[in-house]
N, C-alpha and C positions, 0 to 999 in steps of 0.2 A: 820284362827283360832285365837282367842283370847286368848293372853298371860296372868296370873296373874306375876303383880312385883316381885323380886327377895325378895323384902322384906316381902310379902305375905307369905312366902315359908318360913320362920324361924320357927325353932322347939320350940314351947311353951315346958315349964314343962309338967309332966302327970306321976304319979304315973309309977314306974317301975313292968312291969309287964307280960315281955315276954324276953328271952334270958339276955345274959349277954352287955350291953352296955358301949361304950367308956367312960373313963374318960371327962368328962364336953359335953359328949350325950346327954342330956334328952330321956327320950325314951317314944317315945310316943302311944305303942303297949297295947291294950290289951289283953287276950287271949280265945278263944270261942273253947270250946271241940265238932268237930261233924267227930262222924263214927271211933272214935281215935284216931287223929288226933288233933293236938292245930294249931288252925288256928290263926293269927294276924290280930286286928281290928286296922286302926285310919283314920283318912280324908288323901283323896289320895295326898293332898299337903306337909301332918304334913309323913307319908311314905317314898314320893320319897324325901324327904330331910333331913329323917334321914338316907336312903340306901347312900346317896350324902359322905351325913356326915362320915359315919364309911369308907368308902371307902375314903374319906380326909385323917381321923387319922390313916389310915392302919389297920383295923380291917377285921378281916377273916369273913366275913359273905356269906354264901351260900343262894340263894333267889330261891323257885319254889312257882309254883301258883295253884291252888286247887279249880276246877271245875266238872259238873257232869259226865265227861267221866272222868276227872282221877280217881275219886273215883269209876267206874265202872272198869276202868283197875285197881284199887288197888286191888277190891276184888280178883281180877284172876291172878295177880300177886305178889307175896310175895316179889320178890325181889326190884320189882318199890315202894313194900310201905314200904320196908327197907329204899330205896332212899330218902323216903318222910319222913320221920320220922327223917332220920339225918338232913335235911333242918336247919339252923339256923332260918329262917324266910319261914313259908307258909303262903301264899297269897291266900284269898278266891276272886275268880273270878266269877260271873254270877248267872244268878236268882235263877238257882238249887239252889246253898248253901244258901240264902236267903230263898227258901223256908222249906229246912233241919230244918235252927235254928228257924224259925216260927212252926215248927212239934217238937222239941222237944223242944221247951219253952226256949231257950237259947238268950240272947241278937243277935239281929240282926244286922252282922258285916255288914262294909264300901265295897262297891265294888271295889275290888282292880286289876283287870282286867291288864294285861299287856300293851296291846292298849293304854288305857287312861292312864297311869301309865307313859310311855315312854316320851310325849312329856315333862312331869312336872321333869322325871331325866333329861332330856337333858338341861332343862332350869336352873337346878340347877346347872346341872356338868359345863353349860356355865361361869354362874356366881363363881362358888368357882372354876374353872381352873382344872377341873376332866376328865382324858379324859374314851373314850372309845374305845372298841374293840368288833367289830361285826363279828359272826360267825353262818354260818347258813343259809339255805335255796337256791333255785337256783343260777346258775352261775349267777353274777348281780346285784342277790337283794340286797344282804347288801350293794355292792356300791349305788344300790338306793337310800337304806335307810340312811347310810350316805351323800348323797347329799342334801335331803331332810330335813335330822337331820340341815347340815350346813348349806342350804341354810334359814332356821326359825332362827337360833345363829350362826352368824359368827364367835364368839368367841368360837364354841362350838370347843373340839379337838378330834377329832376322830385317834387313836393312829393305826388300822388299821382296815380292814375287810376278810373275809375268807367264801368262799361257804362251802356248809356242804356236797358237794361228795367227799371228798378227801379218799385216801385209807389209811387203819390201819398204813400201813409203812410209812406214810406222816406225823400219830402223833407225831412223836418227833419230827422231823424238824417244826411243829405249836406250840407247846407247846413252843419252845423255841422262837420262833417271836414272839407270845404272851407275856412273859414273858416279851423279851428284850424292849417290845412297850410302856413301862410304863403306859400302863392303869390302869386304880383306877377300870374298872367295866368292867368286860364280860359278855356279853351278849349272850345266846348260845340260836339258835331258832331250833334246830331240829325235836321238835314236842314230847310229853309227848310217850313213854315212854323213848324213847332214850335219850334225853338231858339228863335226869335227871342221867342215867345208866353213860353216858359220864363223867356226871361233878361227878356224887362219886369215880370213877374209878382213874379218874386224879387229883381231888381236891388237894391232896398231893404235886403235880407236879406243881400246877398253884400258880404262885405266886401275883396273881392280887388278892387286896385284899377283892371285893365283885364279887360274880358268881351267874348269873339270868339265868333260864331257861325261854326262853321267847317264846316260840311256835313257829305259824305263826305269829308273829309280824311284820319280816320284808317285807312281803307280801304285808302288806297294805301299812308302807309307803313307800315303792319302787313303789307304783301304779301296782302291778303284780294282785293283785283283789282290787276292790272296795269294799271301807267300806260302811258299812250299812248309811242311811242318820241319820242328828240326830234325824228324830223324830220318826223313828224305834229305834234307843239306849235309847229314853227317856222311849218306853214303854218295853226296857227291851227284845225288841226280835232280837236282832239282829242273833241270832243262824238261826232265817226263811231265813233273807236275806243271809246265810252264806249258807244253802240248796237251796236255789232258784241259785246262783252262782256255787254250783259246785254239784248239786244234785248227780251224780251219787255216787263221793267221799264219801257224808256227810249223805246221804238215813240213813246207817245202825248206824251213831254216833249220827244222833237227834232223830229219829225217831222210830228207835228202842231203844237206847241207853236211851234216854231220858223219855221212858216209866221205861224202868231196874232201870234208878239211882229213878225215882218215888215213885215205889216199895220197893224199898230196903230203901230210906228215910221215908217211911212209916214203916217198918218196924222195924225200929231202933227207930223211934220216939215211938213206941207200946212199944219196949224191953226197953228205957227209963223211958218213962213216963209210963209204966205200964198199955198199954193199951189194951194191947193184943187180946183180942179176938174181943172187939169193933171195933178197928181199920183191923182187915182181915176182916171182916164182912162190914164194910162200903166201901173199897177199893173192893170185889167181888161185892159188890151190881154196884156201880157205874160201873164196866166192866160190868157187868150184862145190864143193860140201854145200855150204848153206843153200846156195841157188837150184844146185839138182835135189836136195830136201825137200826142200817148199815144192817145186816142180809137180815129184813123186805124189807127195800129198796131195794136191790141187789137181793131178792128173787121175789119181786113184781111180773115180768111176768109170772114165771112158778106158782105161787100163785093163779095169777087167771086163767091160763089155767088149773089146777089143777080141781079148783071150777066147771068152766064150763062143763068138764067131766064127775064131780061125777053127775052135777044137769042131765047133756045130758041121762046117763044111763038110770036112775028110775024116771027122777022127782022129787026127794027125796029133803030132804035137805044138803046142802055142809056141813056145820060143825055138830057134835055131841059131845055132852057136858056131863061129866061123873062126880059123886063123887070123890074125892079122900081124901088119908090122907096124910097129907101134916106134916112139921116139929109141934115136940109137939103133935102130933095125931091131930090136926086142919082138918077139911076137909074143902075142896075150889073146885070148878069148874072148871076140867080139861075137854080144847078145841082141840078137833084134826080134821083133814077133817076125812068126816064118809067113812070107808072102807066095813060097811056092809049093807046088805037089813034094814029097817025098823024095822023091827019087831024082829033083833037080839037079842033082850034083852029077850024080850018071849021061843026066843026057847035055853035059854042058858041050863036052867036047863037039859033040856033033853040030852044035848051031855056029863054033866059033867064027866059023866063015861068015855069018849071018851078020856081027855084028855092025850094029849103025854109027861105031866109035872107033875112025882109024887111029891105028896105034897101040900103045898098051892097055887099054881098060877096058875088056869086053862088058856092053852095054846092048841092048836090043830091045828098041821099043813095042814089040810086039812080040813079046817073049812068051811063047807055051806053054811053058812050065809056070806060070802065073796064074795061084787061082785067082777067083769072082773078088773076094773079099782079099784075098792079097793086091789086089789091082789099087782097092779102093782105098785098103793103107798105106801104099807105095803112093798114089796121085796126094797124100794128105800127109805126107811122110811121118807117118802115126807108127809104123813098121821100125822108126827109128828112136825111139822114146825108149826099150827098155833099156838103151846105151845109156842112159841113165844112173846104171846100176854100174856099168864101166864106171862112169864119172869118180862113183862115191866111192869107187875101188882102188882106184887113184892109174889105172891105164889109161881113163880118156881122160880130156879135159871139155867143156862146154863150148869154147873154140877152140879150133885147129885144123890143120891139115887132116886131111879124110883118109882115115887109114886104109891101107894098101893091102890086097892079097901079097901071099908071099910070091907069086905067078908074075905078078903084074911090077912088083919091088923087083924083081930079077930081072928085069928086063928093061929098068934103069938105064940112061944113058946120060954122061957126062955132070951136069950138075942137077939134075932133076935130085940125086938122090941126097940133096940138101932139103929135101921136103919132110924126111928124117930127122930132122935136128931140132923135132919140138912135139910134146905130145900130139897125139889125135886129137879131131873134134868133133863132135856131132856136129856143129855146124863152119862153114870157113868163107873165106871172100867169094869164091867161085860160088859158092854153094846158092847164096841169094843175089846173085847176075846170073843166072843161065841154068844154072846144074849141067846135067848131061849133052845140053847143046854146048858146051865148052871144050876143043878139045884139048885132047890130054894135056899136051906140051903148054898149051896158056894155060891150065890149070896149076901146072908145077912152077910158070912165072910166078902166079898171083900167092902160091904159096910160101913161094919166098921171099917175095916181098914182104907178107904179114908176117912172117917170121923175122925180117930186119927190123920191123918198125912196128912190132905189138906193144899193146899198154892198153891198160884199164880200159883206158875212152875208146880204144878201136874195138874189146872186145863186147863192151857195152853196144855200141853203134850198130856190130852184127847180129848181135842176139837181138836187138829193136828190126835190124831189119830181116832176121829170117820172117817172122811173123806173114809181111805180109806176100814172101819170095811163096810162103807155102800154102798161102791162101791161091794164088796167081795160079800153082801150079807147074809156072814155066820149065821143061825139061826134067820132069820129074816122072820115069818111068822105071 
C-alpha cells in the first residue's frame, strides 16, 4: 500500500464552515444538507488530519459515517437519527450519497468512507504521536487490526484494543481502561446502529477526546474478510464484492436495501427539487421495463405452452388484440392470449342482457363463447400476461386501473371517468379483493383512490398480493 508523506497530510486553510474548531485548526469541512442531515465534505487527506489534529489539542469531537443503509435505518429509527444528528462530524460514505446529492442538485461531497479514511489517521496519529484505542468486532480482530495498523507505522501507538462481546456489566470496568489508555481517538466498530447508541449513551463518560464509529472496519484490516480489489473500489462497487463474500448476511442490506435507499433518494430529490410528479412517473416507468423483463423471461415456457394450446384447440389464432382507453382517454391496443371462439365479438351483442355485472362492464360468468383451454387461462389469469408486452410498450403500466373498452368509457358517469387519469394495469386494488364480484361503481371508487395515493410501496404491496388473489381464483371468469 502506498503511503502519502506526513507532510502531504498538513491542513491547508479553507473557509470555516462545519462545527466549531480548535484554536489554530483550520478546518477544512464543508457542509452538504441530504435527507436532514449535514454531512462533511473535504479530501480524505485534509479530514483525517484535521480528526488527528483536534484530538492533538483535546477537542471533544464525536465522528460517524453516513451511507445508504444508515439513512435506511434512519428513517425507521428515530433514535439512531437522534444519534446522528448529535454527531459533531458526519462522514458521507459510498456511491448512495454520491448519487442522493447528484438527485437533489447539491455539491457532490468527497468519499469519506472509513476503510480508506483509517490507514491516512494512522499515518497521521503516527507522525504527531496520537495514539489509539480499538474496540469492536470478534475476539482477535482489533488485535489484528492493531498489528497490522503497527506493522505499516512502527511509530504508530496503539493505547489498547477490546472485542465488542463484552457484557453490560463489563462497561465500567472498559470505560475506565479506556479512559486511563490515554488515547487521543476511539475507535468503536460495532456496526451502525449500535455503535452509534453506545457512544451517545457513554459519550459523557469517555474522556478520549475524538470518538469514530467505524463499522466493519476492523474486519478488513485483521484479514477476517477480504477487501474488494482496487479496481472494484475504483468503479465504486465494492458493496457487490461485500454480497459476493457474505451473501447470505448482506442479500437483504444491498439488494433489497439498496433499492429502498434508491427510492427514498428519489424521492427526496422530487420533495426538493420540486419534482414531484415527474420524478414517481419516471422511477414507476423504469420498474415498469425492468420488472415486465425479468417477468417475460421467467415466464417464457409456460408462454409458449400457453400459445401452443390455444392454436392445438381451434386452429385459431394465439393472441387477440382489442381496443382500449388507456390514460387521458387515448386508446391503444390491448394484447391478451385469446380465451374465446373466433367469432366472440359477433355474438357479444346477443348475450348483453345475460350479463352477471349491473351497470357498465359486460361480464358473464358462464360465457359460450369461452373455449376449454380459454376457461382454464382466464380461472389463472394466464390470458393476461401477454399485456406484458403493453407494459414494455409504454400503454400499460404493471399497476393500474383496468383499462376500459371504449363501449364501456362511454358510458361513464360523473366522476368515474377520473379512472382515466393514470395509465392502465395489469393488475389494480379491485383486481386482488374480488375482481368481477366487484361492482362497477366500487371499482371506479377503489380506482381513484389508488390513483390519489399511489407510490412505490402501494404498487409493490399489489403486485405481492395479486399472487395469491390468483391462485384463490376469487371472481375470475
Amino acid at each position: 500500500m502506498k503511503h502519502l508523506p506526513a507532510s502531504a497530510l498538513r491542513t491547508a486553510a479553507y473557509p470555516i464552515a462545519f462545527g466549531a474548531p480548535a484554536a489554530g485548526i483550520a478546518e477544512p469541512f464543508r457542509t452538504i444538507s441530504l435527507f436532514g442531515l449535514d454531512l462533511a465534505s473535504a479530501a480524505p487527506e485534509k479530514a483525517a488530519a484535521h480528526i488527528v489534529d483536534r484530538a492533538g489539542a483535546g477537542e471533544r469531537t464525536t465522528v460517524n459515517f453516513i451511507n445508504a443503509h444508515c439513512v435506511n435505518l434512519a428513517r425507521r429509527d428515530a433514535q439512531y437519527r437522534r444519534d446522528l444528528q448529535e454527531s459533531d462530524l458526519l462522514l458521507p460514505d459510498g456511491i448512495g450519497v454520491e448519487i442522493a446529492a447528484r438527485l437533489n442538485g447539491v455539491e457532490v461531497p468527497h468519499n469519506l468512507n472509513g476503510t480508506d479514511l483509517f490507514p491516512l489517521i494512522c499515518q497521521r496519529a503516527a507522525t504527531e504521536g496520537t495514539g489509539l484505542f480499538l474496540l469492536g468486532g470478534q475476539p482477535g480482530v482489533a488485535d489484528g487490526t492493531a498489528a497490522w495498523a503497527c506493522g505499516e507505522w512502527p511509530a504508530l501507538r496503539i493505547r489498547g484494543t477490546q472485542h465488542g462481546y463484552f457484557d453490560r456489566a463489563e462497561e465500567d470496568l472498559l470505560i475506565e481502561r479506556i479512559n486511563a489508555s490515554g488515547a487521543g481517538i476511539l475507535l468503536v466498530g460495532f456496526g451502525a446502529p449500535l455503535q452509534e447508541g453506545w457512544i451517545a449513551r457513554n459519550r459523557h463518560r469517555l474522556q478520549v477526546p475524538v470518538v469514530m464509529g467505524v463499522g466493519g472496519l476492523f474486519d478488513y484490516y485483521s484479514g477476517r474478510i477480504p477487501r474488494a480489489p482496487q479496481a472494484v473500489r475504483a468503479l465504486r462497487s465494492e458493496w457487490i464484492w461485500r454480497l459476493a463474500m457474505e451473501p447470505r448476511r448482506m442479500a437483504s442490506r444491498y439488494l433489497v436495501g439498496n433499492a429502498v435507499f434508491l427510492a427514498h433518494a428519489a424521492h427526496e430529490a422530487a420533495r426538493v427539487r420540486g419534482w414531484g410528479q415527474r420524478v414517481d412517473a419516471a422511477a414507476k416507468r423504469l420498474f415498469d421495463i425492468v420488472a415486465a423483463s425479468l417477468a417475460l423471461m421467467a415466464l417464457l415456457p409456460l408462454l409458449i405452452c400457453t400459445a401452443i394450446a390455444i392454436w392445438a384447440e381451434d386452429r385459431g389464432p394465439v393472441f387477440f388484440r382489442q381496443n382500449r382507453v388507456g390514460a387521458g382517454g387515448r386508446t391503444f391496443s390491448m394484447i391478451k392470449f385469446r380465451s374465446m371462439f373466433t367469432d366472440a365479438e359477433e355474438r357479444r351483442a346477443a348475450l348483453l342482457a345475460q350479463s352477471d355485472r349491473a351497470g357498465t362492464c359486460f361480464k358473464m360468468q358462464d360465457d359460450p363463447r369461452i373455449t376449454r383451454v380459454g376457461r382454464l387461462i382466464r380461472r389463472l389469469s394466464i390470458d393476461e400476461l401477454p399485456q406484458l408486452l403493453n407494459v414494455l410498450g409504454g400503454s400499460m403500466s404493471l399497476v393500474g386501473p383496468r383499462p376500459a373498452l371504449p363501449a364501456e368509457a362511454g358510458a361513464y358517469r360523473n366522476r368515474q371517468w377520473e379512472r382515466l387519469r393514470g395509465k392502465p394495469g395489469i393488475t389494480c386494488t379491485w383486481q386482488v379483493k374480488g375482481r368481477a364480484e366487484i361492482p362497477f361503481q366500487r371499482q371506479a371508487i377503489m380506482d381513484r383512490a389508488y390513483l390519489r395515493q399511489r407510490s412505490f410501496v402501494t404498487d409493490l404491496k399489489l403486485l405481492v398480493m395479486t399472487v395469491p388473489a390468483v391462485i384463490g381464483g376469487r371472481g375470475a371468469y
